[in-house]
RODO-2510 file (C-alpha; in nm, 4 decimals, decimal comma):
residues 443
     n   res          X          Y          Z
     1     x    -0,4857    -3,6373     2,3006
     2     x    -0,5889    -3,8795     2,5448
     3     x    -0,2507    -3,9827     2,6595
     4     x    -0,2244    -3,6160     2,7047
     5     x    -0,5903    -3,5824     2,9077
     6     x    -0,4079    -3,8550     3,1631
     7     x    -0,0558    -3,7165     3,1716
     8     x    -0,2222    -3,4208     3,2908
     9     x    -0,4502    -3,5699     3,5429
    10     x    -0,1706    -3,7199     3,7296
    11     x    -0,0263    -3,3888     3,7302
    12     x    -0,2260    -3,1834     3,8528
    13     x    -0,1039    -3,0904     4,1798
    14     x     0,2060    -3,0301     4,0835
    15     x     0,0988    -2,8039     3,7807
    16     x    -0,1895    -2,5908     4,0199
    17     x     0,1354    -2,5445     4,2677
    18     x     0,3532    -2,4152     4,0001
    19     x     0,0946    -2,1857     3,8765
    20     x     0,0438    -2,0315     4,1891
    21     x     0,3692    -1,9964     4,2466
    22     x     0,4151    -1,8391     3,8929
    23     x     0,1241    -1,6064     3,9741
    24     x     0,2600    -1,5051     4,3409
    25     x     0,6170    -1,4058     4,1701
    26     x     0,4513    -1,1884     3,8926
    27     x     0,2160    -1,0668     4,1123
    28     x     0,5465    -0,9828     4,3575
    29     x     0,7209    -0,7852     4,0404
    30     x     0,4824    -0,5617     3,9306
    31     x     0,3721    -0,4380     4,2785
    32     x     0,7262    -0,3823     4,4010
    33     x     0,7634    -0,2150     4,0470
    34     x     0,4159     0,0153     4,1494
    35     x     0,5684     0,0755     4,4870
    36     x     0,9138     0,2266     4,3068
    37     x     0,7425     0,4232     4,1066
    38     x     0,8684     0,2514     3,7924
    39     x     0,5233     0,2549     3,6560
    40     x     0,4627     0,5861     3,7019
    41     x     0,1062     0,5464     3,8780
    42     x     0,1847     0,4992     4,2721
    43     x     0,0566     0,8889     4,2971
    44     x    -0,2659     0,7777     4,1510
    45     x    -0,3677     0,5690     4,3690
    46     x    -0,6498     0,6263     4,6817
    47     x    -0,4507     0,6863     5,0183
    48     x    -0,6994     0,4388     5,1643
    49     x    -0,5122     0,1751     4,9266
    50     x    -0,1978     0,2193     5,0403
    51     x     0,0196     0,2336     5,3552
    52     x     0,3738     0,3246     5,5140
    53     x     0,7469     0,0839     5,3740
    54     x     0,7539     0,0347     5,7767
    55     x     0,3501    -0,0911     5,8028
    56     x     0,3944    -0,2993     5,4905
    57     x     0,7163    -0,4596     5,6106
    58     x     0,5181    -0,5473     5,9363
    59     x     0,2296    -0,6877     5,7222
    60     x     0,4345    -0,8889     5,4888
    61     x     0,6251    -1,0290     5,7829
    62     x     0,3235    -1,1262     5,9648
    63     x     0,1647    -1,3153     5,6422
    64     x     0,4893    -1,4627     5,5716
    65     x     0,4769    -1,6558     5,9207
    66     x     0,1514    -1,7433     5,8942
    67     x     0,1418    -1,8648     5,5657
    68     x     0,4401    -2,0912     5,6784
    69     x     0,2147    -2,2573     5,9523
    70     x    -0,1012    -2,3023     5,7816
    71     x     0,0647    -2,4405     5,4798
    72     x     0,1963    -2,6804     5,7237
    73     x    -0,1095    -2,7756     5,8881
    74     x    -0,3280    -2,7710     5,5741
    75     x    -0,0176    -3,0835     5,4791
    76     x    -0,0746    -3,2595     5,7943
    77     x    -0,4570    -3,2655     5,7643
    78     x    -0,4269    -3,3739     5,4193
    79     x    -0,2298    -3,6804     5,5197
    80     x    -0,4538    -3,7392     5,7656
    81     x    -0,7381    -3,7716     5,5393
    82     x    -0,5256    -3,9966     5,2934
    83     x    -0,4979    -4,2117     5,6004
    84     x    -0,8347    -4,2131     5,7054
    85     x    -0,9441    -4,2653     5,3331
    86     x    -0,6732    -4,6108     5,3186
    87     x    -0,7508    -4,7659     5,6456
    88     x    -1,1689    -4,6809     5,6392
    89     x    -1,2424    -4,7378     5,2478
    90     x    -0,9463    -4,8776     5,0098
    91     x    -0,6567    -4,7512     4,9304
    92     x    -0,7395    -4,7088     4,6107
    93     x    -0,9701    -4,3737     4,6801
    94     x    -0,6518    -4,1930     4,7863
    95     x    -0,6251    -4,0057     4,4648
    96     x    -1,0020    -3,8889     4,4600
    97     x    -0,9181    -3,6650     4,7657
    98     x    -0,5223    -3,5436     4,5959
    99     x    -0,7844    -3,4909     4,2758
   100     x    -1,0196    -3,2590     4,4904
   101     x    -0,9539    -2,9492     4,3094
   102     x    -0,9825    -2,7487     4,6693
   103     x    -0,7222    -2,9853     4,7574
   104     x    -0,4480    -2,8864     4,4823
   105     x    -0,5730    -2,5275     4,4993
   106     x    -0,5498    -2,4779     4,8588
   107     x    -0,1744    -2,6061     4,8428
   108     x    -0,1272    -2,3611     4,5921
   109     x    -0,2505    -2,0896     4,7035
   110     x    -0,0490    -2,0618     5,0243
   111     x     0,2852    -2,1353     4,8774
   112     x     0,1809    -1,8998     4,6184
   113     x     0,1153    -1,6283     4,8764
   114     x     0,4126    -1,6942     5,1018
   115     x     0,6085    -1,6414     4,7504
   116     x     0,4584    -1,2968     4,7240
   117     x     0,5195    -1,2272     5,0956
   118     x     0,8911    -1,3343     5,0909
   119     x     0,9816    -1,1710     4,7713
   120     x     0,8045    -0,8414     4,8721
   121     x     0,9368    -0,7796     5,1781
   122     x     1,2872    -0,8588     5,0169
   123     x     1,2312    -0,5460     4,8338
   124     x     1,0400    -0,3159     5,0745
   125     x     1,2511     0,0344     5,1038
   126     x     1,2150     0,1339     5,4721
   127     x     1,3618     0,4898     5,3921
   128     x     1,0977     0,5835     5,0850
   129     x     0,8835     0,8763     5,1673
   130     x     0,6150     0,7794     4,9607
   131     x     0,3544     0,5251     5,0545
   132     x     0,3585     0,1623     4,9065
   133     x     0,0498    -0,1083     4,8312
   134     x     0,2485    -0,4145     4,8662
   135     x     0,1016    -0,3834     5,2086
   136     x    -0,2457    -0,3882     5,0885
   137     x    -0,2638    -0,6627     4,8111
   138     x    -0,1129    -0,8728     5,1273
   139     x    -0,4169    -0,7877     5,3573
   140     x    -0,6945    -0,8689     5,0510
   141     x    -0,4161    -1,2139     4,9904
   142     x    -0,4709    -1,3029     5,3430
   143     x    -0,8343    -1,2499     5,3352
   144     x    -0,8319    -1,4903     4,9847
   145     x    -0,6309    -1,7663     5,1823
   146     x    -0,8329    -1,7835     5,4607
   147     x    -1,1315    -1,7894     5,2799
   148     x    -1,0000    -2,0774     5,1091
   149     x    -0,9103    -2,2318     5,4122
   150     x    -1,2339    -2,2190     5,5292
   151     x    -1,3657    -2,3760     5,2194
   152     x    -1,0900    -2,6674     5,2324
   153     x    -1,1794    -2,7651     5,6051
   154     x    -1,5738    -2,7654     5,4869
   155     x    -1,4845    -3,0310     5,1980
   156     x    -1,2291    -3,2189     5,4904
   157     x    -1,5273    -3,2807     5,6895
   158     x    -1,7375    -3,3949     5,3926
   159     x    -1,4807    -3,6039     5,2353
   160     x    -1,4478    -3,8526     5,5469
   161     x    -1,8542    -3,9037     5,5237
   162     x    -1,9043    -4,2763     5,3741
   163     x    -2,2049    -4,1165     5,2167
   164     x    -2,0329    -3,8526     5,0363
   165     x    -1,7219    -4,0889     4,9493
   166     x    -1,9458    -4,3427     4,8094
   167     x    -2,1673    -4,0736     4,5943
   168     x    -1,8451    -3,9445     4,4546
   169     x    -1,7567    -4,2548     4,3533
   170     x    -2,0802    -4,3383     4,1953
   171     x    -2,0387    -4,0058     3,9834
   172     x    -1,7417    -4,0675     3,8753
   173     x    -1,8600    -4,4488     3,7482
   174     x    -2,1859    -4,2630     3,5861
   175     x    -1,9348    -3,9839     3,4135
   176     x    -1,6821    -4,2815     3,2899
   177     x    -2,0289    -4,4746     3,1434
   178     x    -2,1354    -4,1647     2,9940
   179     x    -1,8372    -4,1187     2,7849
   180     x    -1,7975    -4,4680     2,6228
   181     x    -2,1585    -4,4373     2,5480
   182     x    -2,0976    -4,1462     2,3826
   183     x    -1,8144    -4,2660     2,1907
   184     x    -2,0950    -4,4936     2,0361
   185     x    -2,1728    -4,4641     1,6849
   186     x    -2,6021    -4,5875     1,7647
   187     x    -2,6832    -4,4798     1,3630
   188     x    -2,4176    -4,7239     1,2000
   189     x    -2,4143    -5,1593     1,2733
   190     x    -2,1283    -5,3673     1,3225
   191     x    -2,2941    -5,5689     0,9827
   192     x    -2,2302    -5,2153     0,8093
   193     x    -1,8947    -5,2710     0,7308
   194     x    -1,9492    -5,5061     0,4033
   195     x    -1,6194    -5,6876     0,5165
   196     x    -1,5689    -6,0544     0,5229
   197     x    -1,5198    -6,1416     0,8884
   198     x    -1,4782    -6,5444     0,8405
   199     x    -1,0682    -6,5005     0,6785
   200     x    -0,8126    -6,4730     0,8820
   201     x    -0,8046    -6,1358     1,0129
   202     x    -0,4496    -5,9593     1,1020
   203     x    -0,4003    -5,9509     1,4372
   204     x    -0,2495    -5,6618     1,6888
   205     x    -0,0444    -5,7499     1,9460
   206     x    -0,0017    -5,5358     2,2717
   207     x     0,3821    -5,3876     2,3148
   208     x     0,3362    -5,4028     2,6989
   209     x     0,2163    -5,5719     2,9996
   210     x    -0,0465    -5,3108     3,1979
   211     x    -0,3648    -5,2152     3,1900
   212     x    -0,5954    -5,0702     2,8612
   213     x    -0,7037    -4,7296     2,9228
   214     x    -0,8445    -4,6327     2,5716
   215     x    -0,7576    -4,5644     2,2408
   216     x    -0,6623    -4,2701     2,0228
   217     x    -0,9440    -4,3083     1,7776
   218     x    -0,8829    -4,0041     1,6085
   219     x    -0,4835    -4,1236     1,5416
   220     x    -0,6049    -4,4666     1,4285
   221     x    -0,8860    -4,3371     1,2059
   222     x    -0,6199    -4,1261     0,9984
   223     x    -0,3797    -4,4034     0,9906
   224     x    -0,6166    -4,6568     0,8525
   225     x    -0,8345    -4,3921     0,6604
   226     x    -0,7196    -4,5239     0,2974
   227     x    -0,7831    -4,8670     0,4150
   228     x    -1,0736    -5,0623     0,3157
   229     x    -1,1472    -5,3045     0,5776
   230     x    -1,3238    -5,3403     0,9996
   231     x    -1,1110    -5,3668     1,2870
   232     x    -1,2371    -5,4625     1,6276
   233     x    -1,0435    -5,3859     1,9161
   234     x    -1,0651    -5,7131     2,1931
   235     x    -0,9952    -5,5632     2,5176
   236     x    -1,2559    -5,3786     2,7150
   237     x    -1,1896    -5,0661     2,9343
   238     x    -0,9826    -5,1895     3,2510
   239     x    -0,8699    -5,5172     3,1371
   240     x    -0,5118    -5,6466     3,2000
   241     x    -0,3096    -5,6924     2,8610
   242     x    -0,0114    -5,9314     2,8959
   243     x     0,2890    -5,8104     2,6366
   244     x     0,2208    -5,9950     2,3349
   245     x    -0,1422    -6,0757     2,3296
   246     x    -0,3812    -5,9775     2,1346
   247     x    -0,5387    -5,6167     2,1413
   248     x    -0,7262    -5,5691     1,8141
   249     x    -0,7482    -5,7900     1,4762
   250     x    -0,9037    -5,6687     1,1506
   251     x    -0,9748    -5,7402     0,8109
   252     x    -0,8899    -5,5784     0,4966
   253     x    -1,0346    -5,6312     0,1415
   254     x    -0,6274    -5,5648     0,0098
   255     x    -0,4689    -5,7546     0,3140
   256     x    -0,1338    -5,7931     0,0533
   257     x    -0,0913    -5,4612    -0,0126
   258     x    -0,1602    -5,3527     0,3839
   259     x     0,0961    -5,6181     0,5098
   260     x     0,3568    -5,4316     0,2664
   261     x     0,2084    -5,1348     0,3500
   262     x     0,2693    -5,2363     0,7609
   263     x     0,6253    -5,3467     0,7034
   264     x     0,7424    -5,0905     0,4377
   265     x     0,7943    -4,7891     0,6353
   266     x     0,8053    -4,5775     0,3298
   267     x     0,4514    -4,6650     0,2033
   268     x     0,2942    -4,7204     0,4849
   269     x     0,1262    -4,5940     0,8231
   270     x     0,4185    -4,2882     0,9670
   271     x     0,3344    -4,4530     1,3425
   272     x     0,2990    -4,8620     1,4411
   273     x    -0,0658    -4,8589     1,4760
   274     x    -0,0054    -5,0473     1,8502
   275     x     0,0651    -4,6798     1,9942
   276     x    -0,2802    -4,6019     1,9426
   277     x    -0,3272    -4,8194     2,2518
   278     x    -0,2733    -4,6886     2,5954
   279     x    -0,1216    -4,9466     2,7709
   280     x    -0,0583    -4,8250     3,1929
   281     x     0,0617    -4,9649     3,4848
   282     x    -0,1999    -4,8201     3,6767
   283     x    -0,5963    -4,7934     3,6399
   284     x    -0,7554    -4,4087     3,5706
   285     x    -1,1147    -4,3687     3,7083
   286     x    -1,1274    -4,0896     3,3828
   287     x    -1,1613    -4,3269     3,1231
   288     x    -1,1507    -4,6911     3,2906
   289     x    -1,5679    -4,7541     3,4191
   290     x    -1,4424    -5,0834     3,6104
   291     x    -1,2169    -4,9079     3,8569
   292     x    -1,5110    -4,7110     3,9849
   293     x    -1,7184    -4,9817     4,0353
   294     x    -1,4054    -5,1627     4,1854
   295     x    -1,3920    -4,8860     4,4477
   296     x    -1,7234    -4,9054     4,5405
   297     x    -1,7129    -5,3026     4,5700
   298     x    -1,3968    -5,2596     4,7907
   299     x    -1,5980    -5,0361     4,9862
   300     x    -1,8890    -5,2835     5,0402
   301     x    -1,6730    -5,5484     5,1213
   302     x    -1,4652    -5,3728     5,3700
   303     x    -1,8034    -5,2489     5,5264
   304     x    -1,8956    -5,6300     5,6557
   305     x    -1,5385    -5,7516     5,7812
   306     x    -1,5407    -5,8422     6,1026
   307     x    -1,3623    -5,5462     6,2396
   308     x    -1,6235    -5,2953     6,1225
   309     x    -1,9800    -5,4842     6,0362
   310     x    -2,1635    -5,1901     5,8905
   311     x    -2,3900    -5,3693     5,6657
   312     x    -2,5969    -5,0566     5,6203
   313     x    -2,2622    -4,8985     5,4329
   314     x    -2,2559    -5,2134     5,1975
   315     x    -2,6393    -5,2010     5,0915
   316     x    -2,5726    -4,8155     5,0226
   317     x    -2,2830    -4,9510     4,7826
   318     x    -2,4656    -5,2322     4,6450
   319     x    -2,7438    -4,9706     4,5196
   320     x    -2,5038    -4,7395     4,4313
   321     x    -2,3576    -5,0271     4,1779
   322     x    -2,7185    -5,0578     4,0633
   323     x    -2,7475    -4,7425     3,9278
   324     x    -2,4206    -4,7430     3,6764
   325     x    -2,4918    -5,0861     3,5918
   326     x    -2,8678    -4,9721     3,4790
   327     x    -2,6372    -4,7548     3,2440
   328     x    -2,4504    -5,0223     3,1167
   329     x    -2,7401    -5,2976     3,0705
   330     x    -2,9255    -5,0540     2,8702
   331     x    -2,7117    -5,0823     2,5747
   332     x    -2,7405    -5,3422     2,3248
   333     x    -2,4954    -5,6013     2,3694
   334     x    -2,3298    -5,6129     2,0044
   335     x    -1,9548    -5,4728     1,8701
   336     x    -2,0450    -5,0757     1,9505
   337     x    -1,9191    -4,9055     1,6221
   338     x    -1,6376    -4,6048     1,7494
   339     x    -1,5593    -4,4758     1,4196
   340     x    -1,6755    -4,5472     1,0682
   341     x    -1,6045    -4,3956     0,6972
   342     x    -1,7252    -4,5182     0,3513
   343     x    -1,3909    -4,7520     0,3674
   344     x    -1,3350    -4,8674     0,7443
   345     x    -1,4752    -4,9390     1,0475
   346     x    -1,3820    -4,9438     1,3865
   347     x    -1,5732    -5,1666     1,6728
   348     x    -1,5210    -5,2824     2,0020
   349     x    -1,6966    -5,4105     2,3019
   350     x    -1,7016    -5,1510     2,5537
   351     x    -1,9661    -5,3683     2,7914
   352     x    -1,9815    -5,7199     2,7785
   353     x    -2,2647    -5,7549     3,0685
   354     x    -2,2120    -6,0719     3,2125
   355     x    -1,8491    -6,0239     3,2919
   356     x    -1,9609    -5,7193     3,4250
   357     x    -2,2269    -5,8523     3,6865
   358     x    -1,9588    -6,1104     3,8073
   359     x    -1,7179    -5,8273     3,8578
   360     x    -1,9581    -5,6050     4,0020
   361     x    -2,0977    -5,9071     4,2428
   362     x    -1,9155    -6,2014     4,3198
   363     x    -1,6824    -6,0554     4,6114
   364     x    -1,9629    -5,9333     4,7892
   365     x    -2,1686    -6,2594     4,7331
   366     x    -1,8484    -6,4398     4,8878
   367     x    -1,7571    -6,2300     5,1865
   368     x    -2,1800    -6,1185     5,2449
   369     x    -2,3044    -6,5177     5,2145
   370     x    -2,4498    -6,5439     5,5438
   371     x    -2,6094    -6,1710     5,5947
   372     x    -2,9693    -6,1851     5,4461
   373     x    -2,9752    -5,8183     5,4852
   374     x    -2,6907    -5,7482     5,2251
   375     x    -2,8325    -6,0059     4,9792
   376     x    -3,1337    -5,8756     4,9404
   377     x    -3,0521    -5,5673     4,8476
   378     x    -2,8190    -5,7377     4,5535
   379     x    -3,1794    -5,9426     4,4533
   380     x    -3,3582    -5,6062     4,4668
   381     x    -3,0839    -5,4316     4,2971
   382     x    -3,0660    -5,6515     3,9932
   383     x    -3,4392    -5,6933     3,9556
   384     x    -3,3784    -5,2797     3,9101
   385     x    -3,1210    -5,3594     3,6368
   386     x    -3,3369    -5,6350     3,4961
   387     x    -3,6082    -5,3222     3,4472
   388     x    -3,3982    -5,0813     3,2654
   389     x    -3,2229    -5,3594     3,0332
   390     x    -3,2298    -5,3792     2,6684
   391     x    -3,4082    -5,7179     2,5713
   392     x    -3,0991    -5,8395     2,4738
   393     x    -2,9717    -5,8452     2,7885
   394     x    -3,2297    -5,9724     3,0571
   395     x    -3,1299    -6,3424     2,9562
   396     x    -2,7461    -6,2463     3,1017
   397     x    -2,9314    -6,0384     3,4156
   398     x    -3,1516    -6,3968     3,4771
   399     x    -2,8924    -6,6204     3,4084
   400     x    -2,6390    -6,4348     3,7353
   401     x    -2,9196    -6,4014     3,9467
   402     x    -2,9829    -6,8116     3,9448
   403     x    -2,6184    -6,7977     4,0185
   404     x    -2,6673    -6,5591     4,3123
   405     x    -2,8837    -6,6871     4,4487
   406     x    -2,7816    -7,0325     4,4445
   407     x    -2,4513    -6,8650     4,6240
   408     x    -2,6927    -6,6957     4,9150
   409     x    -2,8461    -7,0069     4,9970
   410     x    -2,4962    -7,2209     5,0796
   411     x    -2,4413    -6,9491     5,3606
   412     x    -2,8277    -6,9319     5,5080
   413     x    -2,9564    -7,2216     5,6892
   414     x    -3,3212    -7,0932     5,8027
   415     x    -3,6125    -7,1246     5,5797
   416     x    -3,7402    -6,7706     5,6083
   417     x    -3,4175    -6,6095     5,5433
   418     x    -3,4205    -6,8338     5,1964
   419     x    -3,7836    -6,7159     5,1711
   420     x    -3,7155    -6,3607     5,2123
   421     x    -3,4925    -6,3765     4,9125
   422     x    -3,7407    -6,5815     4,7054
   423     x    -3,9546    -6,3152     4,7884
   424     x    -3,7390    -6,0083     4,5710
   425     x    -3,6356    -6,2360     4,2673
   426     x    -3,6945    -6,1207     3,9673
   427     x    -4,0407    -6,3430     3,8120
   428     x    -4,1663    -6,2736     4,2194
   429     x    -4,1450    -5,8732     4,1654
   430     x    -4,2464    -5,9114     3,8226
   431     x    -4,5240    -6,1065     3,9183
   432     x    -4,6153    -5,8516     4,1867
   433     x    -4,6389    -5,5584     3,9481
   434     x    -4,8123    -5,7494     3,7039
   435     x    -5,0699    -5,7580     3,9536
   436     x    -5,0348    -5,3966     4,0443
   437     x    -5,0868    -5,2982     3,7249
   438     x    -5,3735    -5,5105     3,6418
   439     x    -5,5799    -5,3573     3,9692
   440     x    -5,4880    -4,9913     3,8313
   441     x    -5,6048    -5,1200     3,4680
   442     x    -5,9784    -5,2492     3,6615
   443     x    -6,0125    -4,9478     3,8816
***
């Protein structure tokens, strides 16, 4: 299912243009069929509806030109915006405009309509006496398209905004955190599983070099449902799997009769248990949580090279990170269980914090060393993540911002820009609301 969810993502254009174009060729059979009278119900139409073969034919021809342009300059402005998007932000937030869904609609839609309009006139009978619609379902298409025209140049405008680029982006992080979450069993432990963890567990290997996407839980849970045993799969969401190394090991109270079980196709699981795994070439902001954030880094860094110095753009992006990392600290750092029976168990890490934080940080901490601005808004920002943390996980928030700010001070040589920072650490803000909140207590 989820190899299916991605295979369709990629797709999309190309299945919203075939669909239109599917539509605009029915839509092109039945009303020449109405306008023969093969349906019997031309007659029955209002007169207001409906016009001469020689009026239609000028309609349809005028559409049919029209159509052609616009298609051709709604292309060119797209391009235009994938340009803008690769040169401004990263390449790598080309595909959230292609994904727009006014963007593969739009596309669509025209071809679509210039389908109707060419296979319409094709069939237009300049010597019928009676009157025809095709004429008319062209005027309320053309009224459609440039509706939706309208529309598209509205989102255009909005897409090239930093702000709006760097919201999306944000959303799409929060959605991707939101679904691993979910995936999270919070009622069952790792401990649950009654399995002896200290053997030697059997060990996965990946089948290809790429990047892990997910996993079909609901494939694996039915091959290993009449095992007794706890797997844990290694790799989190994003990482880069080298063929051959290890993806996932497990346990099982029977591991003799599972190894036959493995290599005896007969007896055992119908499917290698490794396809379970998607394994890409490339990253999918749907499932992967670290390729949004990874946008939104790229963003921030690109913001204070020397060619563009917009620090403002990078803060925005470094708070922006602060919000889906909030997420992501406020789960308790221990094997989340995906999937569990009365026999077996399935775990995994989805968010190992600290790796996270260096991810999330250390490129802007490099390239934003000597701009005091820009670091204290990362300070501020994980003092905010610090807030919303599970207990578990302040000692990993404490331990990066030592690091961090250890970093700031190699690139600022004046006293009060080092004090500024001291001023937003963590025990100083902590310190301040203790305060606050001791004043409020005596008042």
């Amino acid at each position: 299912m989820l190899k299916l969810r991605l295979l369709f993502k990629k797709r999309q254009i190309l299945v919203h243009t075939i669909t239109f174009i599917a539509l605009g060729f029915l839509l092109a059979i039945v009303v020449t069929r109405i306008d023969h009278d093969a349906l019997g119900i031309i007659d029955n139409i209002p007169k207001i509806f409906t016009t001469t073969p020689s009026m239609a034919k000028n309609i349809l021809t005028t559409l049919a030109g029209s159509l052609l342009t616009i298609t051709t300059f709604t292309f060119s402005t797209v391009l235009t915006v994938l340009s803008i998007y690769s040169s401004n932000f990263t390449p790598r937030i080309v595909e959230n405009f292609l994904h727009k869904k006014i963007t593969m609609q739009v596309l669509g839609l025209f071809v679509g309509a210039f389908i109707y309009s060419i296979l319409t006139l094709w069939k237009v009978r300049l010597n019928q006496e009676r009157s025809v619609i095709s004429g008319t379902v062209a005027v309320f298409m053309s009224i459609i398209c440039i509706l939706y025209f309208v529309y598209f140049v509205r989102e255009v405008v909005n897409s090239v905004q930093t702000t709006q680029v760097i919201r999306q982006l944000t959303n799409d992080a929060n959605d991707a955190i939101d679904k691993a979450r979910a995936m999270i069993d919070e009622d069952k432990s790792y401990k649950d599983s009654g399995i002896d963890t200290s053997q030697e567990p059997y060990i996965l290997h990946s089948p290809t070099s790429g990047y892990f996407e997910g996993v079909d839980y609901e494939r694996l849970s039915s091959l290993l449902k009449k095992y007794i045993g706890h797997m844990h799969i290694l790799p989190m969401l994003g990482d880069y799997v080298p063929e051959g190394s290890p993806i996932a090991r497990f346990w099982i109270d029977k591991e003799e009769e599972f190894q036959e079980a493995v290599e005896d196709d007969s007896s055992g699981p119908p499917e290698n248990l490794e396809d379970c795994f998607l394994i890409q070439h490339e990253r999918e902001a749907l499932t992967d949580f670290q390729f949004c954030i990874t946008k939104i880094i790229e963003i921030c860094v690109r913001a204070v090279s020397t060619g563009i110095g917009d620090p403002n753009t990078a803060i925005m992006g470094v708070h922006r990170l602060g919000e889906c990392l909030g997420k992501i600290a406020a789960v308790e750092p221990v094997p989340n269980v995906i999937r569990s029976s009365e026999k077996f168990m399935i775990t995994t890490h989805f968010f190992i914090l600290k790796n996270i934080l260096h991810l999330s940080f250390e490129q802007i901490l490099h390239y934003c060393r000597d701009d005091v601005s820009v670091n204290r808004a990362v300070l501020q920002t994980l003092y905010t993540i610090y807030s919303n943390a599970h207990p578990k996980n302040k000692k990993a928030i404490l331990d990066f911002e030592n690091y961090a700010f250890e970093h700031m001070k190699i690139g600022l040589k004046h006293e009060v820009d080092i004090q500024k920072l001291e001023d937003v650490r963590i025990h100083e803000q902590e310190e301040e609301q203790s305060e606050l909140d001791s004043g409020r207590d005596a008042n």
